[in-house]
mmCIF file of the N, C-alpha and C atoms, coordinates in Angstrom:
data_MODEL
# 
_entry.id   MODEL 
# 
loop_
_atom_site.group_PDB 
_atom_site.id 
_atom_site.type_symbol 
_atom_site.label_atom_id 
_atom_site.label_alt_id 
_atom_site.label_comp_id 
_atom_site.label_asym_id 
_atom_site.label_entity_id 
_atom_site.label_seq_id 
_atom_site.pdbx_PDB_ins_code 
_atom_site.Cartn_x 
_atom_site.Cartn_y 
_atom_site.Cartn_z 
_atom_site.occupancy 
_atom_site.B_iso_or_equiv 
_atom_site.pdbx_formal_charge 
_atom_site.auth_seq_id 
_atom_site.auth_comp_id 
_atom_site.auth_asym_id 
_atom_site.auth_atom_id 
_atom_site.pdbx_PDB_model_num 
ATOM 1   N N  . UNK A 1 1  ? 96.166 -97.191  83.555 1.00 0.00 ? 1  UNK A N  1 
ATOM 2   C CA . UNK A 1 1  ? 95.843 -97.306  82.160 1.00 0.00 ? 1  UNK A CA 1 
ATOM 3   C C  . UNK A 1 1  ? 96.050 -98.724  81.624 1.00 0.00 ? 1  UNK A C  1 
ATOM 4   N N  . UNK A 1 2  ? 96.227 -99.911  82.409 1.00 0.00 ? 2  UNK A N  1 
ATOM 5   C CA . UNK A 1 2  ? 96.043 -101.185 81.998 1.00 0.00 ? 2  UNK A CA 1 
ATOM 6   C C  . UNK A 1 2  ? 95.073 -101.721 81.463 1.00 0.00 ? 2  UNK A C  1 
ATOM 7   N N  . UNK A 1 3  ? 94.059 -101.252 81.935 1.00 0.00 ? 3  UNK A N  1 
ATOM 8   C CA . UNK A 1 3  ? 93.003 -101.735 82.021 1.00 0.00 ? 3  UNK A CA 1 
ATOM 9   C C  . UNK A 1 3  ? 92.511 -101.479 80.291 1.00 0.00 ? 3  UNK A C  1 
ATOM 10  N N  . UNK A 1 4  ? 92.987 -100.705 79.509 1.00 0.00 ? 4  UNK A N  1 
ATOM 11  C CA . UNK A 1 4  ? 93.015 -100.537 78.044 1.00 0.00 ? 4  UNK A CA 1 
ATOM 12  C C  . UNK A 1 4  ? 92.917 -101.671 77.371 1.00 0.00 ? 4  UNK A C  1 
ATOM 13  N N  . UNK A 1 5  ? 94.192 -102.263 77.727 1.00 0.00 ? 5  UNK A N  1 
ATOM 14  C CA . UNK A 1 5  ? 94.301 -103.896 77.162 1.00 0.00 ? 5  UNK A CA 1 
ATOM 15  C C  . UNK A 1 5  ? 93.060 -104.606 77.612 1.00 0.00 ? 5  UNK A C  1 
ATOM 16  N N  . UNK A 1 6  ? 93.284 -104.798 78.453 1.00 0.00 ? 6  UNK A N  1 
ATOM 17  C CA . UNK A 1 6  ? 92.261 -105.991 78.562 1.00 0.00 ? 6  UNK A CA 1 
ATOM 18  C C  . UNK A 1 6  ? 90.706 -105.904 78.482 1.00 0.00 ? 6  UNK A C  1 
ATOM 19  N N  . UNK A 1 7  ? 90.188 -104.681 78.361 1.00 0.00 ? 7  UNK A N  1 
ATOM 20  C CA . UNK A 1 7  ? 89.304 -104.430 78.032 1.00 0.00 ? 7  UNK A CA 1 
ATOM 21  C C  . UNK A 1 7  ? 88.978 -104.633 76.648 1.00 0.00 ? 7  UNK A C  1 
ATOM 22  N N  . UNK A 1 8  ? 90.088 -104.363 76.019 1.00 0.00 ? 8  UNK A N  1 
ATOM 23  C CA . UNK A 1 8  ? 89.794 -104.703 74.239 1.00 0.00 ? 8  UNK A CA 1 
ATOM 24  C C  . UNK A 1 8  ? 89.626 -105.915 74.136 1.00 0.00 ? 8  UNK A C  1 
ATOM 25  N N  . UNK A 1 9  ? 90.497 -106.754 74.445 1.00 0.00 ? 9  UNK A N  1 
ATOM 26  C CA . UNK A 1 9  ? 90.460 -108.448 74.766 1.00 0.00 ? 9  UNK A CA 1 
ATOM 27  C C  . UNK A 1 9  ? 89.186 -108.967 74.474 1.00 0.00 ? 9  UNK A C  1 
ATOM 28  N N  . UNK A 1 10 ? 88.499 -108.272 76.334 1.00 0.00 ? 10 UNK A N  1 
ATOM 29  C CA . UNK A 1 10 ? 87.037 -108.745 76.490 1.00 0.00 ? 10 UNK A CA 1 
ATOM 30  C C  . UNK A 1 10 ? 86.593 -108.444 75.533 1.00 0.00 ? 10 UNK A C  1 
ATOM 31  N N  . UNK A 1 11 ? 86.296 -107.579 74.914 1.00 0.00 ? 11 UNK A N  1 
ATOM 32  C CA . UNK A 1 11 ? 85.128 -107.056 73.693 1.00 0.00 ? 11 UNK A CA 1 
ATOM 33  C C  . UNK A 1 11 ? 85.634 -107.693 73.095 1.00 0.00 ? 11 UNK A C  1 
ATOM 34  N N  . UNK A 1 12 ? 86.959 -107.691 72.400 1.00 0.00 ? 12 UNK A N  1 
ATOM 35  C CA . UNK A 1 12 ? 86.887 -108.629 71.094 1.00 0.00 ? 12 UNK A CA 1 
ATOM 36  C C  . UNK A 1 12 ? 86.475 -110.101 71.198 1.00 0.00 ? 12 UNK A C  1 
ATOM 37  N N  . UNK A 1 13 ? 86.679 -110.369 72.763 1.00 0.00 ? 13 UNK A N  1 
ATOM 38  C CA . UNK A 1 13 ? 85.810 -112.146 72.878 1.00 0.00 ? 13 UNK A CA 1 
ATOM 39  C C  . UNK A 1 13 ? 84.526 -112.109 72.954 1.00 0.00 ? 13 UNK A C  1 
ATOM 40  N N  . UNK A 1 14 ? 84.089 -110.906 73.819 1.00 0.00 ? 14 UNK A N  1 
ATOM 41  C CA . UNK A 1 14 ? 82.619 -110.941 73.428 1.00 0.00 ? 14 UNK A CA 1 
ATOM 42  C C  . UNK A 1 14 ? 81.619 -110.635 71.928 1.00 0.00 ? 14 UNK A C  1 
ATOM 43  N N  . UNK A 1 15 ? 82.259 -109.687 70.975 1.00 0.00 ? 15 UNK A N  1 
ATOM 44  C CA . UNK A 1 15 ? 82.270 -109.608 69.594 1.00 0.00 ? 15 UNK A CA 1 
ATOM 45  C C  . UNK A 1 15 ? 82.477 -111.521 69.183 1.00 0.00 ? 15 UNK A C  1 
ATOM 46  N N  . UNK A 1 16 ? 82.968 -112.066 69.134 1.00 0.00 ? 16 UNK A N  1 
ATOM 47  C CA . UNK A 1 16 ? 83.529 -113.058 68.258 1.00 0.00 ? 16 UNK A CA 1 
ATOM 48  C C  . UNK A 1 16 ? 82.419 -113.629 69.099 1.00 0.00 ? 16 UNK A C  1 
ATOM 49  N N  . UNK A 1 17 ? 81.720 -113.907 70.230 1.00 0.00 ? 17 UNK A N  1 
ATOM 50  C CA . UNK A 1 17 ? 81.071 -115.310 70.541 1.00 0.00 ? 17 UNK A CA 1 
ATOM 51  C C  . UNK A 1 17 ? 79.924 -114.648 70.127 1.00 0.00 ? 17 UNK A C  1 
ATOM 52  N N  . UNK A 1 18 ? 79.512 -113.469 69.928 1.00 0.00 ? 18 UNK A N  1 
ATOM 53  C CA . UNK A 1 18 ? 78.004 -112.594 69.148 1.00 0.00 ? 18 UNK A CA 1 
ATOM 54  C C  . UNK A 1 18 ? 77.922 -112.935 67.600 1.00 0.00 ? 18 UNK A C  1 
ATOM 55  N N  . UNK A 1 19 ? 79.134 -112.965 67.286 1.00 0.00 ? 19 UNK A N  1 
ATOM 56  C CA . UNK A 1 19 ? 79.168 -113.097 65.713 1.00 0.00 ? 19 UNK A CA 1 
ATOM 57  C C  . UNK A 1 19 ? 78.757 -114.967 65.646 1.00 0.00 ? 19 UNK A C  1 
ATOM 58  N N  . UNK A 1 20 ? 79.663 -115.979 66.324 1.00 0.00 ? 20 UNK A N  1 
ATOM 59  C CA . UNK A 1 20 ? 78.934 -117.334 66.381 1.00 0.00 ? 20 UNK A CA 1 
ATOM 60  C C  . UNK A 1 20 ? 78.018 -117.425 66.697 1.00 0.00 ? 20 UNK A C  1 
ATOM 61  N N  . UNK A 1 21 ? 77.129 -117.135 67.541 1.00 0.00 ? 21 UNK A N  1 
ATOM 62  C CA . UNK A 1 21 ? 76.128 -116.932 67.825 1.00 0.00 ? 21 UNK A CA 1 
ATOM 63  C C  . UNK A 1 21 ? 74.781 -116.366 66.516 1.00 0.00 ? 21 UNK A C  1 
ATOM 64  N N  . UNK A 1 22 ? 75.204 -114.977 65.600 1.00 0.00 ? 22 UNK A N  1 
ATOM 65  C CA . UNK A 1 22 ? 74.738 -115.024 64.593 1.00 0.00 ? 22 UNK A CA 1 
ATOM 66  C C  . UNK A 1 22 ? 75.169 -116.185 63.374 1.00 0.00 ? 22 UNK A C  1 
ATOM 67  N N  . UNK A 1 23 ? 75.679 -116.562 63.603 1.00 0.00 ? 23 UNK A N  1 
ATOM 68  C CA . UNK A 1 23 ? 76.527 -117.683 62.310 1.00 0.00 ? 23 UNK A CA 1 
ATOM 69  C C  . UNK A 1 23 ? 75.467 -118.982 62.778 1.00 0.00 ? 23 UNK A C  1 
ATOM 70  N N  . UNK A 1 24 ? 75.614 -119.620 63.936 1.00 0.00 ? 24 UNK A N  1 
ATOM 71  C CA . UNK A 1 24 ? 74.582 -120.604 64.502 1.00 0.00 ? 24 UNK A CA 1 
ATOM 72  C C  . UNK A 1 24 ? 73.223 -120.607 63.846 1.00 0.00 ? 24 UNK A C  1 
ATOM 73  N N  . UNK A 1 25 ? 72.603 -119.588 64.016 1.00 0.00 ? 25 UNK A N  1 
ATOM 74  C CA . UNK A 1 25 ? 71.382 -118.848 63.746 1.00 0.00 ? 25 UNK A CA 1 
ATOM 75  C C  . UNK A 1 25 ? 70.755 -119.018 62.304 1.00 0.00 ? 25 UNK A C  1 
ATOM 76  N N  . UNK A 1 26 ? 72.270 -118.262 61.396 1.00 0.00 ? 26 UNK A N  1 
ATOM 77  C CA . UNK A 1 26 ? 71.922 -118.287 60.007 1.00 0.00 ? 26 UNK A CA 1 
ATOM 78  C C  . UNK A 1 26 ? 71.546 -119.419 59.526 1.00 0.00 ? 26 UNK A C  1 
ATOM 79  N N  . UNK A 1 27 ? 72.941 -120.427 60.161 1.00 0.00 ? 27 UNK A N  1 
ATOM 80  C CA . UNK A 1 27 ? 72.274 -122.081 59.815 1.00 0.00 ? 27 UNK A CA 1 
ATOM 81  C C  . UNK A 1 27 ? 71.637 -122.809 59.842 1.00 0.00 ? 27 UNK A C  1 
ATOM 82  N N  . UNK A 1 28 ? 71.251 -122.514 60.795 1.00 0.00 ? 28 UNK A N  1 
ATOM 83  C CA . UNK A 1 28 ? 69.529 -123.325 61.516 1.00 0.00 ? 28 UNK A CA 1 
ATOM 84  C C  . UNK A 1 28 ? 68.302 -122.794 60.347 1.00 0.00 ? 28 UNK A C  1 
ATOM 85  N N  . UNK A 1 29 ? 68.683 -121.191 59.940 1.00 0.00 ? 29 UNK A N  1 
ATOM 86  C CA . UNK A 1 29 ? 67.292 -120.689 58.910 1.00 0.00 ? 29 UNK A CA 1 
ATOM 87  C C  . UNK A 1 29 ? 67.666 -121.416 58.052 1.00 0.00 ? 29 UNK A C  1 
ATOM 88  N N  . UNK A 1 30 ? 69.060 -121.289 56.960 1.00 0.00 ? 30 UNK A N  1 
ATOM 89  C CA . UNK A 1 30 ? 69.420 -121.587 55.827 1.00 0.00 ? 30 UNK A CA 1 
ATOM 90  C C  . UNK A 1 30 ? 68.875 -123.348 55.686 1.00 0.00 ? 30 UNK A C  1 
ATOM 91  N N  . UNK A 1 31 ? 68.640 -124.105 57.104 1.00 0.00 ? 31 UNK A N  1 
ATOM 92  C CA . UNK A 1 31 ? 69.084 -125.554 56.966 1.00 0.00 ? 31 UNK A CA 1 
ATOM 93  C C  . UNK A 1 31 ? 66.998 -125.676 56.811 1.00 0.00 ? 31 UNK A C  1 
ATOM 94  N N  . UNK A 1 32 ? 66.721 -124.878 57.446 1.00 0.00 ? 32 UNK A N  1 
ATOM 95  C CA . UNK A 1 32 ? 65.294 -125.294 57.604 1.00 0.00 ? 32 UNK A CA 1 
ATOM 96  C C  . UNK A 1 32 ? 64.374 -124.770 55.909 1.00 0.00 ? 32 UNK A C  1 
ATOM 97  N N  . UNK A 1 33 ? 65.259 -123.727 55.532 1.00 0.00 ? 33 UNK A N  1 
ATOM 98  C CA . UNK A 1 33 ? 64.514 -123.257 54.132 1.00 0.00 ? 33 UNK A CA 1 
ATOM 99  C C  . UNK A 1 33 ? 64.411 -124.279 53.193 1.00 0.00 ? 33 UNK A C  1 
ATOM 100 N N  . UNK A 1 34 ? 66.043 -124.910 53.631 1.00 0.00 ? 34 UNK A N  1 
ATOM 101 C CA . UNK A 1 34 ? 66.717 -125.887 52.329 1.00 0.00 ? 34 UNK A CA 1 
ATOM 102 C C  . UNK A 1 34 ? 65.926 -127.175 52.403 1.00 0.00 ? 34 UNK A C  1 
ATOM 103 N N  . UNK A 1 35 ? 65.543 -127.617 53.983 1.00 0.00 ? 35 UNK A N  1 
ATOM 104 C CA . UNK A 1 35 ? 64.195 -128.855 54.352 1.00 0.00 ? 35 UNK A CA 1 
ATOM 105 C C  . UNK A 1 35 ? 63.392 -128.778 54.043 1.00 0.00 ? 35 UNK A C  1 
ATOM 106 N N  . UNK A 1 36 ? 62.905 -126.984 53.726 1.00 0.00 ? 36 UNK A N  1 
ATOM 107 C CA . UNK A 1 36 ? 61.691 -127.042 53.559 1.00 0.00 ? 36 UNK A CA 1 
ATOM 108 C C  . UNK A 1 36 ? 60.836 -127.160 51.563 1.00 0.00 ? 36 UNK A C  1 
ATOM 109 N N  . UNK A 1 37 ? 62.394 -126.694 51.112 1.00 0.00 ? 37 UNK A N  1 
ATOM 110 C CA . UNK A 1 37 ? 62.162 -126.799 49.798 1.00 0.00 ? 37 UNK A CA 1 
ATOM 111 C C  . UNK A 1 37 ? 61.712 -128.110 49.582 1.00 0.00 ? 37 UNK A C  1 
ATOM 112 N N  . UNK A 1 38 ? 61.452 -128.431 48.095 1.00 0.00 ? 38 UNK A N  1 
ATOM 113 C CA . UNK A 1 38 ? 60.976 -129.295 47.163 1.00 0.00 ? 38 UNK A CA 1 
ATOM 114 C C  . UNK A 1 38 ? 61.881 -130.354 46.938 1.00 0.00 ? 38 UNK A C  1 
ATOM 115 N N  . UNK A 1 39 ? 62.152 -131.888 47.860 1.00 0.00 ? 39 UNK A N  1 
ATOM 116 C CA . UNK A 1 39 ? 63.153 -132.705 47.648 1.00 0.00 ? 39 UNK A CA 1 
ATOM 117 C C  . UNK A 1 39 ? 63.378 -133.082 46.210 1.00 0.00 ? 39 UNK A C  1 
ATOM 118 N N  . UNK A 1 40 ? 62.099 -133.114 45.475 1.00 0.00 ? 40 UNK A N  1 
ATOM 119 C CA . UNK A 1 40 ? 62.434 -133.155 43.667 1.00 0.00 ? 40 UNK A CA 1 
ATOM 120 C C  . UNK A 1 40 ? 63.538 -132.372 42.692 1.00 0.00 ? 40 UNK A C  1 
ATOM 121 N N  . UNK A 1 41 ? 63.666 -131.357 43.228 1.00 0.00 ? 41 UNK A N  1 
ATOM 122 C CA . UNK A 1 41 ? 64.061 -130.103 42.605 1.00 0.00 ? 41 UNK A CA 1 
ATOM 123 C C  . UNK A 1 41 ? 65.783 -129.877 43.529 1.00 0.00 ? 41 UNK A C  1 
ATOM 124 N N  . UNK A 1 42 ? 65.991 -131.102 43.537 1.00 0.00 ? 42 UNK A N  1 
ATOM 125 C CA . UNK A 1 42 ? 67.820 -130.666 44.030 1.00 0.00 ? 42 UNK A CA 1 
ATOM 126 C C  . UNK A 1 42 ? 68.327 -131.722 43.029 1.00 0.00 ? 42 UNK A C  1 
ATOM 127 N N  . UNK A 1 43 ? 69.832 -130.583 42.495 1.00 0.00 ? 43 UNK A N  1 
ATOM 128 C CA . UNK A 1 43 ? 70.219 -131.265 41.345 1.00 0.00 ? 43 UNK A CA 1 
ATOM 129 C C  . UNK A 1 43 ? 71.369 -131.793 42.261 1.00 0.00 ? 43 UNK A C  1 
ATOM 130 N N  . UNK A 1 44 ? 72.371 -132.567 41.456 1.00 0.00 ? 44 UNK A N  1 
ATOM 131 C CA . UNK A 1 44 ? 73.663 -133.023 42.141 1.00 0.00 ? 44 UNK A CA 1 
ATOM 132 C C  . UNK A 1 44 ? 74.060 -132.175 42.796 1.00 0.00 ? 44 UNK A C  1 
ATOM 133 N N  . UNK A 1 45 ? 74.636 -130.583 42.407 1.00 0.00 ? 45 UNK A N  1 
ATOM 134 C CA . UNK A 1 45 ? 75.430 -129.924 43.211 1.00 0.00 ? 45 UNK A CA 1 
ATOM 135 C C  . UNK A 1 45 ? 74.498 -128.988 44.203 1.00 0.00 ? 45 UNK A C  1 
ATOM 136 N N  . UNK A 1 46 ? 73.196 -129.272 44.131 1.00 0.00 ? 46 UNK A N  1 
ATOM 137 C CA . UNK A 1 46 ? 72.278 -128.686 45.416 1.00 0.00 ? 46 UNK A CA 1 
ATOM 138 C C  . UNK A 1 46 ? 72.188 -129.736 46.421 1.00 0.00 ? 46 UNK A C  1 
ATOM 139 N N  . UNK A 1 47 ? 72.430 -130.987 46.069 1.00 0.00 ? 47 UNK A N  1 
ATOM 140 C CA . UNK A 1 47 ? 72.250 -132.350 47.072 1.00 0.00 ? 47 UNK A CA 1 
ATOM 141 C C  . UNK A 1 47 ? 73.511 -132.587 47.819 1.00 0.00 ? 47 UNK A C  1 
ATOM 142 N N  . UNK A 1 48 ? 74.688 -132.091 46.994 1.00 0.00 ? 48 UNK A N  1 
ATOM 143 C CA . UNK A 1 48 ? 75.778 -132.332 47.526 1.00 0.00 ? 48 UNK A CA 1 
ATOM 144 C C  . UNK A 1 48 ? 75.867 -131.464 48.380 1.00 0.00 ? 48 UNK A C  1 
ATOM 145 N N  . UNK A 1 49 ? 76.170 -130.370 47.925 1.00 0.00 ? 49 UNK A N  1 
ATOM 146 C CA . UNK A 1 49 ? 76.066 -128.571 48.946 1.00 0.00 ? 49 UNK A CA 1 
ATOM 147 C C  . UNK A 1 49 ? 75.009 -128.850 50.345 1.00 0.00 ? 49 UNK A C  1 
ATOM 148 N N  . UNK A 1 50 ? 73.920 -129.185 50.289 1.00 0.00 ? 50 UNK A N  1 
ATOM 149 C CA . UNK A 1 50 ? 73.452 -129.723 51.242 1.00 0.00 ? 50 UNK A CA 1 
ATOM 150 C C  . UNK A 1 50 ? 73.429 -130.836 52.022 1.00 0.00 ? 50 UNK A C  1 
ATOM 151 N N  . UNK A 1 51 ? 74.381 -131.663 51.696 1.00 0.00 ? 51 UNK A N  1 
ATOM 152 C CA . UNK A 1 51 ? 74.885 -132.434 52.875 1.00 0.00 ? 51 UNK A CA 1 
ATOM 153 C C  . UNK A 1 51 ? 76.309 -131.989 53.576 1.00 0.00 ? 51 UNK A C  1 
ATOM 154 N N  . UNK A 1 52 ? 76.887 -131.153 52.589 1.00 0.00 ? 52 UNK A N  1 
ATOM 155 C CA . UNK A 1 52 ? 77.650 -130.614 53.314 1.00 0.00 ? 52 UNK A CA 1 
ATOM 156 C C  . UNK A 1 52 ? 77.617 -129.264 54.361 1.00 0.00 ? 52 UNK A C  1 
ATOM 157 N N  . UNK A 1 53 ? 76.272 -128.670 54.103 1.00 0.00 ? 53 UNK A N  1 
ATOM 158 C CA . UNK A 1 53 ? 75.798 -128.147 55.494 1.00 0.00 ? 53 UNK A CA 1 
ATOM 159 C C  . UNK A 1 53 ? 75.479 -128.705 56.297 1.00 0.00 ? 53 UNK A C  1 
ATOM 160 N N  . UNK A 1 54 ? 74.826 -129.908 55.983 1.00 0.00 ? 54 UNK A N  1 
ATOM 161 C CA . UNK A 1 54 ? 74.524 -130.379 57.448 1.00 0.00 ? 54 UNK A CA 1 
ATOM 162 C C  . UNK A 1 54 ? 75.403 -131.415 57.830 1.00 0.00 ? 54 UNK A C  1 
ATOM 163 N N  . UNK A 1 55 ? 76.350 -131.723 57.572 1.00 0.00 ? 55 UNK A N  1 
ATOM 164 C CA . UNK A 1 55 ? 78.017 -131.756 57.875 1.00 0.00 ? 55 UNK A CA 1 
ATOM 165 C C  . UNK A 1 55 ? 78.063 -130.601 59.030 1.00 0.00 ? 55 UNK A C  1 
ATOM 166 N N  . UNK A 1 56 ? 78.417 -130.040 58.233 1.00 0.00 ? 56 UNK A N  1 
ATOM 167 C CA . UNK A 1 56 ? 79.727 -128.736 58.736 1.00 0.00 ? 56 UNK A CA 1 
ATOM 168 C C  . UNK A 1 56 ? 78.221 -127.979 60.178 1.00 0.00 ? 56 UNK A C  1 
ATOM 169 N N  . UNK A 1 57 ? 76.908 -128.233 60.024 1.00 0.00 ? 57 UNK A N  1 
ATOM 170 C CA . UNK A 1 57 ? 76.268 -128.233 61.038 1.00 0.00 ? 57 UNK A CA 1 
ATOM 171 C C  . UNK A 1 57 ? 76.940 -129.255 62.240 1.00 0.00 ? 57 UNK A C  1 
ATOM 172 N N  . UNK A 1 58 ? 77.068 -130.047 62.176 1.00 0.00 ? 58 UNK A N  1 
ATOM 173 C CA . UNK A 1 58 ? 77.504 -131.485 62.968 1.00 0.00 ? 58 UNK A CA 1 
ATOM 174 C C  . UNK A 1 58 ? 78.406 -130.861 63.724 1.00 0.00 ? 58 UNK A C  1 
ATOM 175 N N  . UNK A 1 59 ? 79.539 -130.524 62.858 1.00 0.00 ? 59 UNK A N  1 
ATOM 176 C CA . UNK A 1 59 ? 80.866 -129.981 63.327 1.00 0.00 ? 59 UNK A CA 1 
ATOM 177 C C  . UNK A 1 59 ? 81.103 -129.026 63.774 1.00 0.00 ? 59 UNK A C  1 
ATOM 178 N N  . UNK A 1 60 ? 79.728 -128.027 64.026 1.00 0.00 ? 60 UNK A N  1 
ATOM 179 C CA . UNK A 1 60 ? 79.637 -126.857 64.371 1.00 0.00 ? 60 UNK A CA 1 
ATOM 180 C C  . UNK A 1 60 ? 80.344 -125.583 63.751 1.00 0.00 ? 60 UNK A C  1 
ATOM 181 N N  . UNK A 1 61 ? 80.609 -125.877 62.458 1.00 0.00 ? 61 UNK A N  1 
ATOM 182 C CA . UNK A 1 61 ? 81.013 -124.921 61.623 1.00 0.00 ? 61 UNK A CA 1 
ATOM 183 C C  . UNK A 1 61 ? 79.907 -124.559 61.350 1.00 0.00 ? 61 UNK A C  1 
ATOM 184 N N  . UNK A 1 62 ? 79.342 -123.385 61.889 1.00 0.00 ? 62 UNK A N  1 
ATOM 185 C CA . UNK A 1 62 ? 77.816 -122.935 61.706 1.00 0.00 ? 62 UNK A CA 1 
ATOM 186 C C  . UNK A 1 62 ? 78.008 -122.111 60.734 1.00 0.00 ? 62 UNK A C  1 
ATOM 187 N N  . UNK A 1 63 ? 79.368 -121.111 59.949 1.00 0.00 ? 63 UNK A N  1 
ATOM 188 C CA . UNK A 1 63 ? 79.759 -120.339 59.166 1.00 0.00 ? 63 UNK A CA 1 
ATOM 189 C C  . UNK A 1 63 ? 79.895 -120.956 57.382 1.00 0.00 ? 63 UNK A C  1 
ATOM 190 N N  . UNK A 1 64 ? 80.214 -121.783 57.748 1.00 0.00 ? 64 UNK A N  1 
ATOM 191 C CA . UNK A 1 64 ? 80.102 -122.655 56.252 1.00 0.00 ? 64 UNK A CA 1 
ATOM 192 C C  . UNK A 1 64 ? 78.806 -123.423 56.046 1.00 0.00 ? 64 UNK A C  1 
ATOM 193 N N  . UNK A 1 65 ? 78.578 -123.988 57.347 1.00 0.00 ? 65 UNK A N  1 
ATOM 194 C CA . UNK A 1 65 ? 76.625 -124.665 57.182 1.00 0.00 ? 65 UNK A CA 1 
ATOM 195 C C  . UNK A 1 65 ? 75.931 -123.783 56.412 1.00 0.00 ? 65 UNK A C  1 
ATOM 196 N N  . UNK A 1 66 ? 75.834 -121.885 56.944 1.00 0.00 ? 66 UNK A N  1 
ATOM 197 C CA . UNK A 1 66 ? 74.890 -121.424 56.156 1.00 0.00 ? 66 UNK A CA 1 
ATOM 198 C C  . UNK A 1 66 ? 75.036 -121.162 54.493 1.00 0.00 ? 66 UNK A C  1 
ATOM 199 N N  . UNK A 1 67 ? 76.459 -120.760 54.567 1.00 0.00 ? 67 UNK A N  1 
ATOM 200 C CA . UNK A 1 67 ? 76.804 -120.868 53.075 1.00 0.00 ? 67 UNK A CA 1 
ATOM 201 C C  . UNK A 1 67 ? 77.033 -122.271 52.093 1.00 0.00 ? 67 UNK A C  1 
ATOM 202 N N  . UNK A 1 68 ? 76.847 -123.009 52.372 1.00 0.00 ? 68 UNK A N  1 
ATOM 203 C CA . UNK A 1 68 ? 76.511 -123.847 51.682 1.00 0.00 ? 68 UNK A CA 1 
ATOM 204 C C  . UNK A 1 68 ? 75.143 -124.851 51.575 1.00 0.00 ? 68 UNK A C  1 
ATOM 205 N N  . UNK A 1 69 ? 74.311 -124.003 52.195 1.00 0.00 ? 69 UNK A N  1 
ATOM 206 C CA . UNK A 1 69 ? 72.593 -124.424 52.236 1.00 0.00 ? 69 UNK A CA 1 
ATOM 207 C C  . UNK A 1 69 ? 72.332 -122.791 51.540 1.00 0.00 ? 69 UNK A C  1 
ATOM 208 N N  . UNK A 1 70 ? 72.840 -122.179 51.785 1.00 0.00 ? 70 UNK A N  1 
ATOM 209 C CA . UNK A 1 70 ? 72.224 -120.961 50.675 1.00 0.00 ? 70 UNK A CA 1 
ATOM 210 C C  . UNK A 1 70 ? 72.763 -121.585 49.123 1.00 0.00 ? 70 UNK A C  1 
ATOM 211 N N  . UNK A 1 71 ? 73.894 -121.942 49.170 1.00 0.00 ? 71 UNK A N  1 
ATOM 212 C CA . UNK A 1 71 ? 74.401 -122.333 47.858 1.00 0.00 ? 71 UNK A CA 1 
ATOM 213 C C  . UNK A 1 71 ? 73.565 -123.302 47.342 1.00 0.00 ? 71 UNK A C  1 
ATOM 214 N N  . UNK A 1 72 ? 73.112 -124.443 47.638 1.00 0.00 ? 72 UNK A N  1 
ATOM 215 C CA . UNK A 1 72 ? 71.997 -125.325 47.625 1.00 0.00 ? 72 UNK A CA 1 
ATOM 216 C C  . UNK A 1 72 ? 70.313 -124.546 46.975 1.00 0.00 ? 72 UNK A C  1 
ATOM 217 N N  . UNK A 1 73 ? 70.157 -123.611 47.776 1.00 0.00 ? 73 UNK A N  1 
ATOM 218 C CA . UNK A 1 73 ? 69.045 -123.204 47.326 1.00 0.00 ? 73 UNK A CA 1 
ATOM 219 C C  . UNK A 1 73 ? 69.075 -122.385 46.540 1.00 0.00 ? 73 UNK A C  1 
ATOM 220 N N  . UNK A 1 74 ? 69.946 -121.575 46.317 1.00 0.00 ? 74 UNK A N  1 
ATOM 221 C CA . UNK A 1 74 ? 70.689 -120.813 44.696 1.00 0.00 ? 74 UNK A CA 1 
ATOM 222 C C  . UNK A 1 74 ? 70.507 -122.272 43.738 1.00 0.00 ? 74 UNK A C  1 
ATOM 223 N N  . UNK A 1 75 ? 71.497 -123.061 44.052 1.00 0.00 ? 75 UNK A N  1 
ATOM 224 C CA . UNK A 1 75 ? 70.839 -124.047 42.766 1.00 0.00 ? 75 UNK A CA 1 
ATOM 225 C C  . UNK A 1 75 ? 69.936 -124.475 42.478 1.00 0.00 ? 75 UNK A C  1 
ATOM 226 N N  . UNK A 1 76 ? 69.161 -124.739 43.629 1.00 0.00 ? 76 UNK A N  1 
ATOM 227 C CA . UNK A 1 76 ? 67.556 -125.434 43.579 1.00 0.00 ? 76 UNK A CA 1 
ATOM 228 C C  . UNK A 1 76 ? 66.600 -124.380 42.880 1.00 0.00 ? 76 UNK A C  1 
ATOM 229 N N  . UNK A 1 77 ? 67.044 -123.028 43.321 1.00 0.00 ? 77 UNK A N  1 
ATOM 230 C CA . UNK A 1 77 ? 66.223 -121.427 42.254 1.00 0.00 ? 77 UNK A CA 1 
ATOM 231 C C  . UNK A 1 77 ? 66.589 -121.627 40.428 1.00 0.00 ? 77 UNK A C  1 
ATOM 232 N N  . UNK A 1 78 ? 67.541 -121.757 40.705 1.00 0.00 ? 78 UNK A N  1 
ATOM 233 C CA . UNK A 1 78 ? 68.270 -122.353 38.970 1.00 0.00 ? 78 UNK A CA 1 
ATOM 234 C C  . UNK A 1 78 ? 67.043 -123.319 37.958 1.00 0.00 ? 78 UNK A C  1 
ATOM 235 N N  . UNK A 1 79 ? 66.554 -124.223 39.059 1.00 0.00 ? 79 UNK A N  1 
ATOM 236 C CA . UNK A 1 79 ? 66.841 -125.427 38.093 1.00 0.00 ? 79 UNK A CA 1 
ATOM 237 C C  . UNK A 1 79 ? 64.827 -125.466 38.246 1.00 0.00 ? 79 UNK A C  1 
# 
């Protein structure tokens, strides 16, 4: 009955590199929507928010890249 443990282990490492893997993903859409928008139409805190995705892209924080290129295009919908 060892084999309990370490079986959870695996899954939970394989869970966590599926979930980066979706996080990667989101960013790449979120980064390409936010390129693809209207460079006219970003105010300060949509210009800022979007360099800090593609920051935190760099750094491979693919989890904050997408949320802050969605945040970007929430403002860019605003304005």
């Amino acid at each position: 009955m060892r084999l309990t443990p370490v079986f959870f282990v695996l899954t939970l490492a394989l869970s966590s590199t599926a979930m980066a893997k979706d996080d990667h993903h989101e960013c790449e859409a979120a980064l390409a929507r936010l390129d693809a928008a209207d460079q006219q139409r970003f105010s300060d805190d949509s210009h800022h928010e979007h360099q800090q995705a593609k920051e935190a892209h760099k750094d491979g924080d693919f989890k904050k890249c997408a949320d802050q290129a969605s945040k970007a295009l929430a403002h860019m919908k605003k304005n």
